[in-house]
N, CA, C and O of each residue as an XYZ file, in Angstrom:
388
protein
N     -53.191      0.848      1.536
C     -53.866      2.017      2.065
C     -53.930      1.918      3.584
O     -54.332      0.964      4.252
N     -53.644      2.623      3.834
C     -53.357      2.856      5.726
C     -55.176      3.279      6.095
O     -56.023      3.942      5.497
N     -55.161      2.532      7.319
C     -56.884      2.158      8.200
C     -57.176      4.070      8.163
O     -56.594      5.135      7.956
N     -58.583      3.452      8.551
C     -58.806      5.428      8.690
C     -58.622      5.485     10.524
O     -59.224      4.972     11.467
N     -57.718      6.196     10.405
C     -57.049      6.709     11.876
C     -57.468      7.783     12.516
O     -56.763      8.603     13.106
N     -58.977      7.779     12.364
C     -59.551      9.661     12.721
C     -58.807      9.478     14.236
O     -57.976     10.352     14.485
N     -59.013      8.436     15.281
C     -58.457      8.437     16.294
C     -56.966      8.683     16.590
O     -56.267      9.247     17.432
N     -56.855      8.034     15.568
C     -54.908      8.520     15.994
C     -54.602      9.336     15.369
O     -55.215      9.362     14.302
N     -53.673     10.332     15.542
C     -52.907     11.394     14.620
C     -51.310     10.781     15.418
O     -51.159     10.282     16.533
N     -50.270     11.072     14.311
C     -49.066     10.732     14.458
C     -48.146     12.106     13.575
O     -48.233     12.269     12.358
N     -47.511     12.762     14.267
C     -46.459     13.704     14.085
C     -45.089     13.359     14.420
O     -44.714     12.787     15.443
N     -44.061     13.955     13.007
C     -43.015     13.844     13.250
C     -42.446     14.887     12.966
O     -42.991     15.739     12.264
N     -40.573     15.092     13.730
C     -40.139     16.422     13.276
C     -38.988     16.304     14.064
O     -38.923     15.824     15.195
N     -37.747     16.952     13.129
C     -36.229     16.521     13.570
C     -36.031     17.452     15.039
O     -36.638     18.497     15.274
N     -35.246     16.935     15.749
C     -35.347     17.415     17.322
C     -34.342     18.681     16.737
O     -34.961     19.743     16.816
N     -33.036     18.852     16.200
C     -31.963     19.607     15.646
C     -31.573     19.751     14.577
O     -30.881     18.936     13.965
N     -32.015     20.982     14.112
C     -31.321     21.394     12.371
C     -30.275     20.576     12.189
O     -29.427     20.920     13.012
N     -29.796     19.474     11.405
C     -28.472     18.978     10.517
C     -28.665     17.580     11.602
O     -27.882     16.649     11.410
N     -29.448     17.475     12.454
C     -28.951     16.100     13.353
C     -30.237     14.987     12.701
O     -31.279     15.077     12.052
N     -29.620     14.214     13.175
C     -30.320     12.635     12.770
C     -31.688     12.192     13.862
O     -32.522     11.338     13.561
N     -31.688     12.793     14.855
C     -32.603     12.746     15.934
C     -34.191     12.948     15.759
O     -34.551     14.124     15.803
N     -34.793     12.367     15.643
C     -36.297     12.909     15.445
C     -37.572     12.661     16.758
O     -37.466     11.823     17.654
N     -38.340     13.288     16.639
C     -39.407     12.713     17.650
C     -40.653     12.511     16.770
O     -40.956     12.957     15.663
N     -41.384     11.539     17.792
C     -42.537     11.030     17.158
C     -43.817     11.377     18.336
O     -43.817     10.721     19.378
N     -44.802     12.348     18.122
C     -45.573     12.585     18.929
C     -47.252     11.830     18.185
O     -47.770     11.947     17.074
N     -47.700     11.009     19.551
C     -49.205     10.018     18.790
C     -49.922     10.586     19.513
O     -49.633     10.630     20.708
N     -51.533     11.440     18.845
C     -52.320     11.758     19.874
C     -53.432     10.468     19.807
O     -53.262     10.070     18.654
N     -54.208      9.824     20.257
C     -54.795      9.308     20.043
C     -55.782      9.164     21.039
O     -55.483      9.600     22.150
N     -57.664      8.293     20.786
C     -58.525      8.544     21.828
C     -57.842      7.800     23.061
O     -57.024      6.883     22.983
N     -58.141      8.147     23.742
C     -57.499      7.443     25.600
C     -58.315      6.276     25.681
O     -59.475      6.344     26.089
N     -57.767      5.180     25.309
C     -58.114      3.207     25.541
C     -57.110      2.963     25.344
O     -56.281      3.297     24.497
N     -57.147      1.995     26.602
C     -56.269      0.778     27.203
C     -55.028      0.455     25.668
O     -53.820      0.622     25.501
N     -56.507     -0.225     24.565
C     -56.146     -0.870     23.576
C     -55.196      0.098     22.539
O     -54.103      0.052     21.973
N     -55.723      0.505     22.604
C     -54.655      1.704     21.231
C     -53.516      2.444     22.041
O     -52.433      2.530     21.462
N     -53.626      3.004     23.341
C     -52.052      2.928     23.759
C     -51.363      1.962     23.533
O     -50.341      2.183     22.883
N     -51.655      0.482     23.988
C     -50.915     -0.595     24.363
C     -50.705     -0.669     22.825
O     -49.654     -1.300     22.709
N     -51.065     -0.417     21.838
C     -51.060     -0.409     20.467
C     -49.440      0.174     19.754
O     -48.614     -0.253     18.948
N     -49.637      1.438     20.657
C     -48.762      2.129     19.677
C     -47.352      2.189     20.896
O     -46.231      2.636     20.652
N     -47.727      1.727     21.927
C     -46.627      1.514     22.745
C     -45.431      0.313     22.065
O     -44.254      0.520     21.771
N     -46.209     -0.936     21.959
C     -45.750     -2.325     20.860
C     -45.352     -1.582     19.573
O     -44.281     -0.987     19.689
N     -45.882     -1.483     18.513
C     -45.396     -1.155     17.418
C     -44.049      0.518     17.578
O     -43.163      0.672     16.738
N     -44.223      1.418     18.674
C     -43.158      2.401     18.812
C     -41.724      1.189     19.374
O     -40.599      1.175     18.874
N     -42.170      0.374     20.397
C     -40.775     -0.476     20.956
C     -40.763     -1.146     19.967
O     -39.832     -0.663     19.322
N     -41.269     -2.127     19.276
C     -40.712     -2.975     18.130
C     -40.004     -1.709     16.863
O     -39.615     -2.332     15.875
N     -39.834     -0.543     16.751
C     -39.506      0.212     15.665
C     -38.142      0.543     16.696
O     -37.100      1.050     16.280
N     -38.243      0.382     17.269
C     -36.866      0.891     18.350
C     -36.972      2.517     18.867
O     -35.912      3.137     18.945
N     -38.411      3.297     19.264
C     -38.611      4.027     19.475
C     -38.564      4.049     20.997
O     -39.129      3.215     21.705
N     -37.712      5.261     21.516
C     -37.583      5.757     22.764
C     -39.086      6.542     23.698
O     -39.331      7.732     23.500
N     -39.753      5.907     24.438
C     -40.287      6.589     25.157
C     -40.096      8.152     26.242
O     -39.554      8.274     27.341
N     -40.653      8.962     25.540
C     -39.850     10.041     26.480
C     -40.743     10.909     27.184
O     -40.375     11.603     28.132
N     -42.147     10.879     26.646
C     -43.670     11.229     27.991
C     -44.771     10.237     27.480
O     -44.865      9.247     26.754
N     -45.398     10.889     28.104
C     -47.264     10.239     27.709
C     -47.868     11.348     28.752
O     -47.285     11.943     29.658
N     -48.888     11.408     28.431
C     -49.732     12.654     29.018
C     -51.404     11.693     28.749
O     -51.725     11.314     27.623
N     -52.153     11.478     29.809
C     -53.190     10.231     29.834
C     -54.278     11.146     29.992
O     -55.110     10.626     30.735
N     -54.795     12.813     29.442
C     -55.771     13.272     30.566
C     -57.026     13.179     29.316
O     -57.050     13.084     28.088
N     -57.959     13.263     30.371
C     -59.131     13.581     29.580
C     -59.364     12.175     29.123
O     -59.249     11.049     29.607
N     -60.005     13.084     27.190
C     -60.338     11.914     26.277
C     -59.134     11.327     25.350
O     -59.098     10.316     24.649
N     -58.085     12.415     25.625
C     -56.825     12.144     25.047
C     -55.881     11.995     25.458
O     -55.449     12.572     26.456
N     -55.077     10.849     24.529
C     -53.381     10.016     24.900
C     -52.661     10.883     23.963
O     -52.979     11.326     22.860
N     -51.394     11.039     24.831
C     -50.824     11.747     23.882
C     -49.452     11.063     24.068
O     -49.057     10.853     25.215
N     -48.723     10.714     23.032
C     -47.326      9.713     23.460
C     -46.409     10.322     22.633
O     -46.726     10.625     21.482
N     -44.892     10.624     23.246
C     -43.959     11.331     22.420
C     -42.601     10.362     22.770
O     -42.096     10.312     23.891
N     -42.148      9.658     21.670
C     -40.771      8.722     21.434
C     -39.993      9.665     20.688
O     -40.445     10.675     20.149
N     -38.717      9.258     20.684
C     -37.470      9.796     20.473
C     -36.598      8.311     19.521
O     -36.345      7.166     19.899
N     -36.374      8.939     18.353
C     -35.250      8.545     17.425
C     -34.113      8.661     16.787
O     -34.093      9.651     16.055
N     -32.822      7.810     16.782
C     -31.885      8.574     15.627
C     -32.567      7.966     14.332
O     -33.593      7.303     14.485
N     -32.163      8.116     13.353
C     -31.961      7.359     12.094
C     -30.927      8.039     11.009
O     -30.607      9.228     11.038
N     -30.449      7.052     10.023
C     -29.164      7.751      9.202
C     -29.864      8.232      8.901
O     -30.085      8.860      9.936
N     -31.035      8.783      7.799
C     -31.572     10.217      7.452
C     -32.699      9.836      7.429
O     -33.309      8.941      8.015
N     -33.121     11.078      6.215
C     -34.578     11.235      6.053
C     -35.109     10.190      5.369
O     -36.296     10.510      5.311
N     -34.976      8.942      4.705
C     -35.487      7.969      3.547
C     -35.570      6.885      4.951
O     -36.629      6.363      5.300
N     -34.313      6.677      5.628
C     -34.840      5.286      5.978
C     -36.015      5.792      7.713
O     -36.540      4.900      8.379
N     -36.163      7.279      8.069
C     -37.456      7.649      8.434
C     -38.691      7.522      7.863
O     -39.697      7.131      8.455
N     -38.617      7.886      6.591
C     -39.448      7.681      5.890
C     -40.189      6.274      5.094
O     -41.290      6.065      4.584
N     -39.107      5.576      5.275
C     -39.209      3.942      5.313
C     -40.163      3.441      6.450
O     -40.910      2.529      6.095
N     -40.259      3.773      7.484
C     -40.510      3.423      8.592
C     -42.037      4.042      8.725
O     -42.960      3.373      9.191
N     -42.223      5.684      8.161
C     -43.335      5.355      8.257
C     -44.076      4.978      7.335
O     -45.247      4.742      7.630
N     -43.649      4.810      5.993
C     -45.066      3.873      5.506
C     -45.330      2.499      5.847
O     -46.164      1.737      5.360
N     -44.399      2.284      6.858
C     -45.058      0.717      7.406
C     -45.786      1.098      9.008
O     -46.300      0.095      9.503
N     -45.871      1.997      9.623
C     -46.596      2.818     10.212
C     -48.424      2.340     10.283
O     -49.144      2.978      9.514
N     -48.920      1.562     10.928
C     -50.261      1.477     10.579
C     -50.727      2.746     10.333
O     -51.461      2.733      9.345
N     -50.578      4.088     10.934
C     -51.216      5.199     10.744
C     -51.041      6.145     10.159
O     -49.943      5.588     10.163
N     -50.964      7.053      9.624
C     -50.603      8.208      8.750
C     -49.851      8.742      9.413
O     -50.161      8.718     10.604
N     -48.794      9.329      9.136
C     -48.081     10.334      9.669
C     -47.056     11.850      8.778
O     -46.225     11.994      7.880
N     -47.737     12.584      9.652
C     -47.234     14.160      9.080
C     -46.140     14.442      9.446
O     -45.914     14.126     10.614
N     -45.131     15.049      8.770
C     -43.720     15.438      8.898
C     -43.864     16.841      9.222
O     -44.756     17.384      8.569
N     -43.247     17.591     10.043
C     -43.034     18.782     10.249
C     -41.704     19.447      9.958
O     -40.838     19.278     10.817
N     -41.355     20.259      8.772
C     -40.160     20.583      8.292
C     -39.395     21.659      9.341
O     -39.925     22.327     10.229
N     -38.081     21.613      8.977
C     -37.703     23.127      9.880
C     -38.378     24.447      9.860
O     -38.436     25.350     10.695
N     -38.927     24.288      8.539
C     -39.568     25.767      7.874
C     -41.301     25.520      8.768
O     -42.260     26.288      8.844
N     -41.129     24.365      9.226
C     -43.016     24.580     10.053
C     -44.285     24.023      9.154
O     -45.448     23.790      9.482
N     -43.470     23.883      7.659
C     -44.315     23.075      6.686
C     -44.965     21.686      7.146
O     -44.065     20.995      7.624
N     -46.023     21.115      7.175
C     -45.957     19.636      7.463
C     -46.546     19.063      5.736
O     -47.211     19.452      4.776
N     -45.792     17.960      6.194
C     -46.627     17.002      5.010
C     -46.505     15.505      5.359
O     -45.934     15.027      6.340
N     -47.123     14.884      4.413
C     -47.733     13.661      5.182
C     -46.308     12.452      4.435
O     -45.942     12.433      3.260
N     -45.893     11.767      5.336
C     -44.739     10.618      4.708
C     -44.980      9.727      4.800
O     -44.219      8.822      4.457
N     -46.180      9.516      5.316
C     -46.597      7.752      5.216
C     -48.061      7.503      5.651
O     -48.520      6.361      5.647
């Protein structure tokens, strides 16, 4: 069972209809500790840094991925400490890990 993450939310969703590319956007509360958190576990997954936005009470961090498809994405996030919602082409989300 994955920690209760009221602080973090984690979104995902393919960058291009038919492509392998995905992004991973983390909002989470703004500390030191839980950026440096999901900064480590996004580089150890081989996730591309591509903003962070530091304002307020909220972090917001968006990495960039290929992967061969949707299973071994989905592999990845149930080892994910945090929950994460999929966002379909159709705008549907649901949760993959």
């Amino acid at each position: 069972m994955k920690p209760e993450g009221a602080d973090v939310k984690a979104y995902v969703w393919k960058q291009v209809r038919g492509g392998n590319t995905y992004s991973l956007q983390v909002e989470a509360k703004n500390g030191v500790r839980i950026v440096n958190k999901i900064n480590k576990l996004a580089e150890e997954a081989s996730w591309n840094a591509i903003a962070t936005s530091m304002g307020g009470k909220q972090a917001c961090l968006i990495f960039c991925r290929d992967f061969k498809d949707e299973t071994e994405l989905k592999a990845w996030a149930k080892k994910f400490p945090y929950e994460v919602i999929y966002e379909g082409t159709n705008g549907k989300q649901r949760r993959i890990g």
